[in-house]
FIBALUM-372474 format. One record per residue (C-alpha): residue number from 1; x, z, y. Coordinates in nm, 3 decimals, padded with zeros to 5 digits, always signed. Layout:
REM FIBALUM-372474
<node NUM,<X,Z,Y>>,
...
END
This chain:
REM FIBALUM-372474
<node 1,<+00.000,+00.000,+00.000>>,
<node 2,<+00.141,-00.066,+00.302>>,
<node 3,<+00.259,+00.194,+00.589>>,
<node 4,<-00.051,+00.230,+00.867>>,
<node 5,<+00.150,+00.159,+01.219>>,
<node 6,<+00.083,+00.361,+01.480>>,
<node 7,<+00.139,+00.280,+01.849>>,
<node 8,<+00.203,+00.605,+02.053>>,
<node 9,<+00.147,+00.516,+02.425>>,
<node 10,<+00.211,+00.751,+02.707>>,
<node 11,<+00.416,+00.747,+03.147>>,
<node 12,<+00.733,+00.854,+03.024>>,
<node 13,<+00.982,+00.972,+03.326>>,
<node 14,<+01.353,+00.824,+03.398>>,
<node 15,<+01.489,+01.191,+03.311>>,
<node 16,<+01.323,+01.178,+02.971>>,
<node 17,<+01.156,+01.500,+03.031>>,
<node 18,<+00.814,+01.706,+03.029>>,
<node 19,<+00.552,+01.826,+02.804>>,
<node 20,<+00.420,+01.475,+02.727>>,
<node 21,<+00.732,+01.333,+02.622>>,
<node 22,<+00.755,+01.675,+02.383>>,
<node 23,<+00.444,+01.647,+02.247>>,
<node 24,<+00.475,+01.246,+02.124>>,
<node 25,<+00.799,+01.342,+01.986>>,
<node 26,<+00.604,+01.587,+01.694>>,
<node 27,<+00.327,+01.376,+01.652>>,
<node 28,<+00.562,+01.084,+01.592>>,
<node 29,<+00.781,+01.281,+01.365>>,
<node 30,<+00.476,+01.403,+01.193>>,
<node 31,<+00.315,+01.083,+01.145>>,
<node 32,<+00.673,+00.946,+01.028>>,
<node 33,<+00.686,+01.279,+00.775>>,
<node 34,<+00.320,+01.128,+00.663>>,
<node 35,<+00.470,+00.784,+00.567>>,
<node 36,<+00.310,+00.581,+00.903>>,
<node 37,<+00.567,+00.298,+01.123>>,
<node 38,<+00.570,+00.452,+01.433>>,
<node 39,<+00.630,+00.281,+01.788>>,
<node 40,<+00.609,+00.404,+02.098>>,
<node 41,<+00.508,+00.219,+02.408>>,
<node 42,<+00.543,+00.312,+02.800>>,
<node 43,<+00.552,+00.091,+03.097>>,
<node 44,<+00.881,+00.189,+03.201>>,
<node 45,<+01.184,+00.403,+03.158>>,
<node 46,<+01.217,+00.318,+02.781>>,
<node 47,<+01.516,+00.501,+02.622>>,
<node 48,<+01.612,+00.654,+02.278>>,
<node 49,<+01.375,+00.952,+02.277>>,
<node 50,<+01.268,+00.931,+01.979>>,
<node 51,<+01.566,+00.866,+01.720>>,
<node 52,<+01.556,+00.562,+01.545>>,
<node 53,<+01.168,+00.473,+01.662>>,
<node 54,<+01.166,+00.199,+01.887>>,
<node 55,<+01.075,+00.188,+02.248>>,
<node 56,<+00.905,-00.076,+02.446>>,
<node 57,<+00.799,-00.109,+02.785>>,
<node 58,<+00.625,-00.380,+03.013>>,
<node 59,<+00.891,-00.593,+03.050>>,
<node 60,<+00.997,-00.625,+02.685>>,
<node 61,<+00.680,-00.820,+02.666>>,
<node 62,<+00.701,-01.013,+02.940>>,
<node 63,<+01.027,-01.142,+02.895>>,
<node 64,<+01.078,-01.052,+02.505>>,
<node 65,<+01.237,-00.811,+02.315>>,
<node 66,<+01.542,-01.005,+02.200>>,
<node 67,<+01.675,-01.068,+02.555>>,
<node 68,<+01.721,-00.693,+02.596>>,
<node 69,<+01.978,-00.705,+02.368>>,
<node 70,<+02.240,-00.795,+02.640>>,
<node 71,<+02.298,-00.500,+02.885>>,
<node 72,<+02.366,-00.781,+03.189>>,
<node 73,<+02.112,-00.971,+03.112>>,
<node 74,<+01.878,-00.643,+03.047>>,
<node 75,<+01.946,-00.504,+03.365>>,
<node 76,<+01.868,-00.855,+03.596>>,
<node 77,<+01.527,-00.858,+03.398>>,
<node 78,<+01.442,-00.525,+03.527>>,
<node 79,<+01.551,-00.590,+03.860>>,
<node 80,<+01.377,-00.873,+03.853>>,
<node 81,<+01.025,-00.697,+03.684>>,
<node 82,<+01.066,-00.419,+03.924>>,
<node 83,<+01.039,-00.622,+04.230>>,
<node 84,<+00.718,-00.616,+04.494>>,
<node 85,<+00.614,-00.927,+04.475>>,
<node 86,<+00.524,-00.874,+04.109>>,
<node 87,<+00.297,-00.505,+04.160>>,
<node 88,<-00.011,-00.666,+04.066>>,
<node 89,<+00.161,-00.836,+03.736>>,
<node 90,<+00.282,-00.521,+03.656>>,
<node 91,<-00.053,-00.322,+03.651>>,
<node 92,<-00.241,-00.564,+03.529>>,
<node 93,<+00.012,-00.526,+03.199>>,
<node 94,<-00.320,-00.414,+03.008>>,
<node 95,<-00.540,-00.650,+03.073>>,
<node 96,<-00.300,-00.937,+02.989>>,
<node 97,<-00.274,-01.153,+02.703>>,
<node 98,<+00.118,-01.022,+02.611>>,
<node 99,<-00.048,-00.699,+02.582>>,
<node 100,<-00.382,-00.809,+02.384>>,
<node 101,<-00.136,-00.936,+02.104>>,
<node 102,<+00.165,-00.677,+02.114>>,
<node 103,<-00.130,-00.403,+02.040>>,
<node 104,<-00.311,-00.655,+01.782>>,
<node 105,<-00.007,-00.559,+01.572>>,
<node 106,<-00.104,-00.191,+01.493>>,
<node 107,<-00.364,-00.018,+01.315>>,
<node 108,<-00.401,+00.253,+01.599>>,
<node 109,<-00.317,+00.330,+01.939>>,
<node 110,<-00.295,+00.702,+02.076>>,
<node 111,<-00.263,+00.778,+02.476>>,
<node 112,<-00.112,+01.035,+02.567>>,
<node 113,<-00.256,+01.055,+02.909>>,
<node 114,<-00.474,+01.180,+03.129>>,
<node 115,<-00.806,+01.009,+03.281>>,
<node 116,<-00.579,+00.923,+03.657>>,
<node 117,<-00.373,+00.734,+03.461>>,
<node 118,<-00.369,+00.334,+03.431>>,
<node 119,<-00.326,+00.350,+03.020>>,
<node 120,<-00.691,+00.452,+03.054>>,
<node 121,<-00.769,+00.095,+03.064>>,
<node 122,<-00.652,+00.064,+02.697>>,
<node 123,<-00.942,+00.266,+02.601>>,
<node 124,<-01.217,+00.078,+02.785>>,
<node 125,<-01.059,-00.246,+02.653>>,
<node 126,<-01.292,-00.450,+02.417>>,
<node 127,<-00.986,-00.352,+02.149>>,
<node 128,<-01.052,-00.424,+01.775>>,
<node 129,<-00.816,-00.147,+01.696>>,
<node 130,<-00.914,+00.290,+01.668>>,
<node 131,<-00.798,+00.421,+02.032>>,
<node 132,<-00.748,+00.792,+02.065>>,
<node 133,<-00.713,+00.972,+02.386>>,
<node 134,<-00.495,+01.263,+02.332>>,
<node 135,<-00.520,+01.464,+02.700>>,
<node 136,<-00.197,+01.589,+02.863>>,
<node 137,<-00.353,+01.702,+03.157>>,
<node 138,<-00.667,+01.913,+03.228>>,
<node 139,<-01.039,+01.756,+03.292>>,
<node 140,<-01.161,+01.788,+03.656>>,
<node 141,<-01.469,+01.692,+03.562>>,
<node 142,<-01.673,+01.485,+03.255>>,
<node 143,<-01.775,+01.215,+03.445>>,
<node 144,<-01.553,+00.955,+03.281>>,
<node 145,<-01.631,+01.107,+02.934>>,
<node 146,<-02.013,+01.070,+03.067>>,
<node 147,<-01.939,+00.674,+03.132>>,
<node 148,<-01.760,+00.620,+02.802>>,
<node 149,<-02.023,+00.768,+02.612>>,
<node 150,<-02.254,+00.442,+02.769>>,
<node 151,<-01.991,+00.161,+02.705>>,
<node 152,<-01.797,+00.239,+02.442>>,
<node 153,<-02.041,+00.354,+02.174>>,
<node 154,<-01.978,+00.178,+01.862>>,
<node 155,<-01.648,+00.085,+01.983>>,
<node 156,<-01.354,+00.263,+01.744>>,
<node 157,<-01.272,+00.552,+02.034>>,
<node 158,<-01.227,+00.913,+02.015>>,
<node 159,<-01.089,+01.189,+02.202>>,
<node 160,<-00.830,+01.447,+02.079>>,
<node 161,<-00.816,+01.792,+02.291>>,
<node 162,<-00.561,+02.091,+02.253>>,
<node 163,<-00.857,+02.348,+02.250>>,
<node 164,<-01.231,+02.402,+02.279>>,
<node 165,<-01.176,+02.572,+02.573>>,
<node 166,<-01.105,+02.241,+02.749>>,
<node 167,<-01.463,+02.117,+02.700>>,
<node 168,<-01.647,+02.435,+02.863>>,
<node 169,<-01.928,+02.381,+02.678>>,
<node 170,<-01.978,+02.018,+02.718>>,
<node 171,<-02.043,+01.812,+02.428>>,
<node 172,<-01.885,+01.415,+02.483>>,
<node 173,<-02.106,+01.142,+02.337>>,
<node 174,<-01.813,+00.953,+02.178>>,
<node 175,<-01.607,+01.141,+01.866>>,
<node 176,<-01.385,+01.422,+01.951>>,
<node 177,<-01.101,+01.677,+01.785>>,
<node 178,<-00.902,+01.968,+01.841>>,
<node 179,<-00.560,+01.978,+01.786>>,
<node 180,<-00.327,+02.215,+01.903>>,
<node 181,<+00.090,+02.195,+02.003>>,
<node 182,<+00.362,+02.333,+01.784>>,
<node 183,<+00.713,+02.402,+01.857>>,
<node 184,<+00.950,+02.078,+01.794>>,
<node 185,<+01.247,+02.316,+01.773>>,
<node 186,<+01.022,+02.589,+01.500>>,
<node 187,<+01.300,+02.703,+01.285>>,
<node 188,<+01.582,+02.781,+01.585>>,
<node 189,<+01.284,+02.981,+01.749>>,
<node 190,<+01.137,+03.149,+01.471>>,
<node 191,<+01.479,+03.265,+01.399>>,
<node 192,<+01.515,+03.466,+01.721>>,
<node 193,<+01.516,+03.842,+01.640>>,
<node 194,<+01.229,+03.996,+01.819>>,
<node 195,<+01.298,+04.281,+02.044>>,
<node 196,<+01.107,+04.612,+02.119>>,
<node 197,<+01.141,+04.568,+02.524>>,
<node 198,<+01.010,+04.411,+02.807>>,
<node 199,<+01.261,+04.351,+03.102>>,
<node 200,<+01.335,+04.020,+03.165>>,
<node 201,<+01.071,+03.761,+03.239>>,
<node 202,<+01.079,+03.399,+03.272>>,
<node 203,<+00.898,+03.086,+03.393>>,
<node 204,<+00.986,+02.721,+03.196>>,
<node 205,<+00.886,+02.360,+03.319>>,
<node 206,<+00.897,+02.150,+03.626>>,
<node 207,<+00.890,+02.280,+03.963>>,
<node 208,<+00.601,+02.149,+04.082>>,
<node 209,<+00.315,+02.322,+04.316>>,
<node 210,<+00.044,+02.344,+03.981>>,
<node 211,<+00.279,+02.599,+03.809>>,
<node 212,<+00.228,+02.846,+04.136>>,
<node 213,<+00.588,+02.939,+04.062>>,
<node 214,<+00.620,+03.067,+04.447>>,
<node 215,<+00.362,+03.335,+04.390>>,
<node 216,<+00.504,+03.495,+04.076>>,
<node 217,<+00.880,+03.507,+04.273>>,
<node 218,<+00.680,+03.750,+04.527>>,
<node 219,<+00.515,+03.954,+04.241>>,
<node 220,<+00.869,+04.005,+04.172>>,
<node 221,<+00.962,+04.181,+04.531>>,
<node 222,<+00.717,+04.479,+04.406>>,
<node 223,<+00.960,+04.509,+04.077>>,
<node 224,<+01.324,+04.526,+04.134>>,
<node 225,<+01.393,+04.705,+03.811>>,
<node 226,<+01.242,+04.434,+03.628>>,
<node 227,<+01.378,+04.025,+03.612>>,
<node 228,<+01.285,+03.704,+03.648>>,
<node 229,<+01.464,+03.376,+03.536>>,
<node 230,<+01.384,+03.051,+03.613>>,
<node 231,<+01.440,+02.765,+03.395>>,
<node 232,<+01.359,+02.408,+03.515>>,
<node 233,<+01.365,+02.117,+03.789>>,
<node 234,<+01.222,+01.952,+04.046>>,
<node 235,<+01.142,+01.917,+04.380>>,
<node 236,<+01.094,+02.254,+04.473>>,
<node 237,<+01.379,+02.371,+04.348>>,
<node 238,<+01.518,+02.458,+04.720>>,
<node 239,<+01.213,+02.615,+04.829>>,
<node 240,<+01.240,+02.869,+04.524>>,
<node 241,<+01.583,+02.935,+04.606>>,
<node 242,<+01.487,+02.987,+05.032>>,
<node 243,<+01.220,+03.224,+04.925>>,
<node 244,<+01.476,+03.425,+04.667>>,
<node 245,<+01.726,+03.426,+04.926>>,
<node 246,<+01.494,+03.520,+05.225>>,
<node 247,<+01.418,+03.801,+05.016>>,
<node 248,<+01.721,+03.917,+04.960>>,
<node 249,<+01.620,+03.947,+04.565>>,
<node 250,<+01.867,+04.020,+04.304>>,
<node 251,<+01.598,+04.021,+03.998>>,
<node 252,<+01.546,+03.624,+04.023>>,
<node 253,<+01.775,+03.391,+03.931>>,
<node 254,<+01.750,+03.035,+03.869>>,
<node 255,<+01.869,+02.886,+03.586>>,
<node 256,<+01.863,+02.536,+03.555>>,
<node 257,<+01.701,+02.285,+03.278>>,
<node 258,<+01.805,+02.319,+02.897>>,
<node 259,<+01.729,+02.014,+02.657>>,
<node 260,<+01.490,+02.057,+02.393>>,
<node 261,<+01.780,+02.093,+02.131>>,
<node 262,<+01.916,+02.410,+02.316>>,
<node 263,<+01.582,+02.556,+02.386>>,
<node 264,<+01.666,+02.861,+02.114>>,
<node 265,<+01.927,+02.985,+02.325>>,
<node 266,<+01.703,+02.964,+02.635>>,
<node 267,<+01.462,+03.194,+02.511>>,
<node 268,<+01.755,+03.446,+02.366>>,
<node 269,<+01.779,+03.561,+02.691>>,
<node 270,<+01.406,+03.676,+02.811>>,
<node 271,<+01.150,+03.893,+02.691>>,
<node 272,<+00.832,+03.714,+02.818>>,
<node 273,<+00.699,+03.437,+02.960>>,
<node 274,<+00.520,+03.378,+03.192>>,
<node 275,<+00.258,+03.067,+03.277>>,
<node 276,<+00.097,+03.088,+03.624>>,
<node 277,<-00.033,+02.727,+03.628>>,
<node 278,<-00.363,+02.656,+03.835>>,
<node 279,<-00.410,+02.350,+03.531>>,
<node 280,<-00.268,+02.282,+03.190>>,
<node 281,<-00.392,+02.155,+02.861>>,
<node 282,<-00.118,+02.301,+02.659>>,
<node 283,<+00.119,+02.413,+02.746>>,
<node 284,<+00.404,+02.363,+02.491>>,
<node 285,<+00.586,+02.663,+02.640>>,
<node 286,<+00.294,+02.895,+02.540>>,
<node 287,<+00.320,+02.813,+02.190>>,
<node 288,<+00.757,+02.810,+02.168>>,
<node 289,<+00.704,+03.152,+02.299>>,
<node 290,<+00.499,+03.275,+02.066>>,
<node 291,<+00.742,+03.082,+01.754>>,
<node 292,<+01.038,+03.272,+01.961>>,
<node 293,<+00.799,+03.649,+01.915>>,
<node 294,<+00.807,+03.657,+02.265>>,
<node 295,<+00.541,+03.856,+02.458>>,
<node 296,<+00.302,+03.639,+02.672>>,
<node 297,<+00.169,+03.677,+03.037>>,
<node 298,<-00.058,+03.379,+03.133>>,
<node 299,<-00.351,+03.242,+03.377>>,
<node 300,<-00.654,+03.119,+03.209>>,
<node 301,<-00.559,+02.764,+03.142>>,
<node 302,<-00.586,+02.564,+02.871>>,
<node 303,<-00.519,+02.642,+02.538>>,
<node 304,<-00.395,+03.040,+02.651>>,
<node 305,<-00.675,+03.223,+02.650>>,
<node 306,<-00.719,+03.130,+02.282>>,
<node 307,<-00.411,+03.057,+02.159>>,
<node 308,<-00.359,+03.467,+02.297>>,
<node 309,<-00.664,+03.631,+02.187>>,
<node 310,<-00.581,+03.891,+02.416>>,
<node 311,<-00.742,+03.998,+02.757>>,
<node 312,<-00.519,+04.249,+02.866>>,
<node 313,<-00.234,+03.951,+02.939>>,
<node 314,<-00.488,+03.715,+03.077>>,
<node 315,<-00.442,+03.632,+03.441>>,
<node 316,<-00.709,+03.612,+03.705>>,
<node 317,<-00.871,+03.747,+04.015>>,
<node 318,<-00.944,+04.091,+03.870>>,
<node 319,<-00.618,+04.127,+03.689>>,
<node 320,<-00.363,+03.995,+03.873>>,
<node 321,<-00.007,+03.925,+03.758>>,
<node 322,<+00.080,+04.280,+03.949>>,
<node 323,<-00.154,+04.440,+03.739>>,
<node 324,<-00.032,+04.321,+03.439>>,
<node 325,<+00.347,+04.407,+03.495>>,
<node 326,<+00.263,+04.761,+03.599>>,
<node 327,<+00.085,+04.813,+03.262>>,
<node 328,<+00.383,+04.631,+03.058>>,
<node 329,<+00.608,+04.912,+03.197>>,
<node 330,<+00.391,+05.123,+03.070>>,
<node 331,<+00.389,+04.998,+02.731>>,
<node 332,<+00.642,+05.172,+02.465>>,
<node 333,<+00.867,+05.015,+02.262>>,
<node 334,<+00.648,+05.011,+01.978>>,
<node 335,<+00.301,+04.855,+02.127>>,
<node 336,<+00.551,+04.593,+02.262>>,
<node 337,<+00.718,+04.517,+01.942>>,
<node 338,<+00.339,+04.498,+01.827>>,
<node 339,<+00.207,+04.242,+02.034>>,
<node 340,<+00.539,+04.000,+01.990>>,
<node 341,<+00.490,+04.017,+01.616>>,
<node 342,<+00.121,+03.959,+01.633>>,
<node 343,<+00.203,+03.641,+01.862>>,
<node 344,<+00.447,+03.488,+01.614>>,
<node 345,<+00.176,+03.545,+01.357>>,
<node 346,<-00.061,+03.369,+01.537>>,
<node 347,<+00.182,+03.069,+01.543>>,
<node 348,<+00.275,+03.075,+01.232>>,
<node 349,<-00.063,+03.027,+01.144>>,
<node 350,<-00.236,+02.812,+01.367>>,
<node 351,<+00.040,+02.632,+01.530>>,
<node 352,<+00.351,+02.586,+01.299>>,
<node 353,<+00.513,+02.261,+01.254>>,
<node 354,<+00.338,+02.255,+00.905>>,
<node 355,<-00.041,+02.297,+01.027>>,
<node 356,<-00.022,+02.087,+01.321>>,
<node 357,<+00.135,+01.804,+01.146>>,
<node 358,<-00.082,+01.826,+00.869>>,
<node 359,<-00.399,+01.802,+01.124>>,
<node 360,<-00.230,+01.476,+01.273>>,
<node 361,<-00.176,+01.307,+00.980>>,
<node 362,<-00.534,+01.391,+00.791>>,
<node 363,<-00.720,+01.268,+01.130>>,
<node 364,<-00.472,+00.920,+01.198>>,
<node 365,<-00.405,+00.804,+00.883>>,
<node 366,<-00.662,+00.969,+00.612>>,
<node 367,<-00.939,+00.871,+00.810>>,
<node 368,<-01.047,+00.472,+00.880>>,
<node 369,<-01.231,+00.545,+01.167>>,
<node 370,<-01.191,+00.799,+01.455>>,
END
């Protein structure tokens, strides 16, 4: 019987970073585990993410896969694909006959997007190939899912959400699953030795304004015994480091981006972590922590509030990240100890490497429809 090929397509950035970029790296390797061809397709910034699974982007079919053999001759293409006078080429890529027949090649598409961006358009294509949305970013609203639900029925389409909490209640017309994230790097951080304190805190991702990093840095002026690292890029990177510096604050430190493969020794050095994000699906960090028996503080985003089954560590407006510290410190050694095992166990049996994968593989390539 032959292999089922898969097309994983998702915006992949020039740094070869993020959540999304995490997150199609274990459900290619799990599909690949499964015995499914996996490809992966983004408009630009193809590289070797994904070991020996090739990469496209737009202008491999435009101008043909073979002529990026050449580095020269690679690099003039993209020059030339990247100018302005071909924008409307370039996002039109979907609607376009190069496209209609690279995707005519597989047995099933999966986005790893979110309803902004242009991959949409895959979905609402007339395709005769089973298109799954996998969300990597949080539902404003379930108008779209509303509108699918009238033009898409009987078309092979399906959604795939991290957790029911997503939906709030709302039921889509078209077919839908849960599936949660699991740790890429499971047996480094399950190997961490867990420890019976709570001192050092930390914060993992981009810097961007949706993780509300700025407001847990001035929680932190209220606790100068304990500390906070920060681990990650971006943009605001020199605002973080005015504010710790205005502050005069010993007890935050930033600490730069690790690569996936290190990621074990990242999470040697901190107790807990902690997600402030105003919008997340995930995020993968929640469940690494938990693999690495590491206690979690988090807002009510996403996949948290079940994935920690836990109140008491649950961010909002009447128990605010001050709150929460105060009562850690309170905590002894023991209760801690508790609550970091009882994390890991949750992992290990909802999220490991070996459930999640499973649920991949028995919803893509068991099943003939979605």
């Amino acid at each position: 019987m032959p292999k089922k090929k898969v097309l994983l397509v998702g915006p992949l950035n020039k740094d070869g970073v993020g959540g999304r970029l995490e997150e199609m790296k274990v459900w290619a390797r799990s599909l690949e585990d499964h015995g499914a061809h996996v490809e992966v397709f983004t408009r630009f910034n193809a590289g070797s993410f994904f070991g020996n699974i090739p990469v496209w982007e737009s202008a491999h079919l435009v101008f043909g896969k073979r002529l990026f053999r050449n580095s020269f001759i690679k690099k003039t293409l993209l020059r030339i694909w990247g100018a302005s006078i071909l924008k409307t080429k370039r996002d039109a890529i979907f609607t376009s006959n190069v496209w209609s027949k690279f995707v005519s090649d597989f047995d099933c598409v999966i986005l790893f997007i979110t309803d902004t961006s242009l991959e949409r358009t895959i979905f609402e294509l007339p395709l005769n190939v089973p298109v799954f949305i996998r969300y990597t970013g949080l539902l404003r609203s379930f108008e779209s899912l509303l509108r699918d639900g009238a033009k898409l029925d009987g078309f092979n389409r399906a959604y795939i959400f991290h957790d029911k909490n997503l939906l709030k209640d709302f039921k889509p017309s078209l077919p839908f699953h849960f599936i949660d994230q699991t740790a890429i790097q499971e047996k480094k951080l399950l190997s961490i030795p867990i420890r019976p304190q709570c001192k050092i805190f930390a914060m993992i991702g981009l810097f961007m304004d949706v993780k509300q990093v700025e407001q847990v840095i001035e929680t932190f002026i209220e606790f100068p015994d304990l500390k906070l690292l920060l681990f990650g890029k971006g943009e605001l990177e020199s605002s973080y480091r005015n504010l710790i510096e205005t502050n005069k604050l010993n007890n935050v430190e930033l600490r730069g981006f690790f690569p996936a493969e290190e990621m074990d020794k990242m999470f040697q050095e901190f107790d807990a972590l902690i997600i402030n994000s105003s919008e997340e699906t995930g995020p993968m960090t929640g469940v690494e922590a938990m693999a690495a028996g590491k206690l979690i503080i988090s807002s009510s985003v996403g996949a948290m509030p079940g994935r920690l089954d836990n109140a008491k560590f649950i961010t909002g407006k009447s128990n605010t990240l001050s709150l929460v510290l105060t009562e850690i410190e309170e905590l002894s050694t023991e209760e801690i100890s508790a609550e970091k095992h009882r994390l890991r166990y949750n992992y290990l049996k909802n999220c490991s490497n070996e459930a999640i994968s499973g649920k991949i593989a028995d919803l893509i390539l068991e099943e003939t429809t979605v």
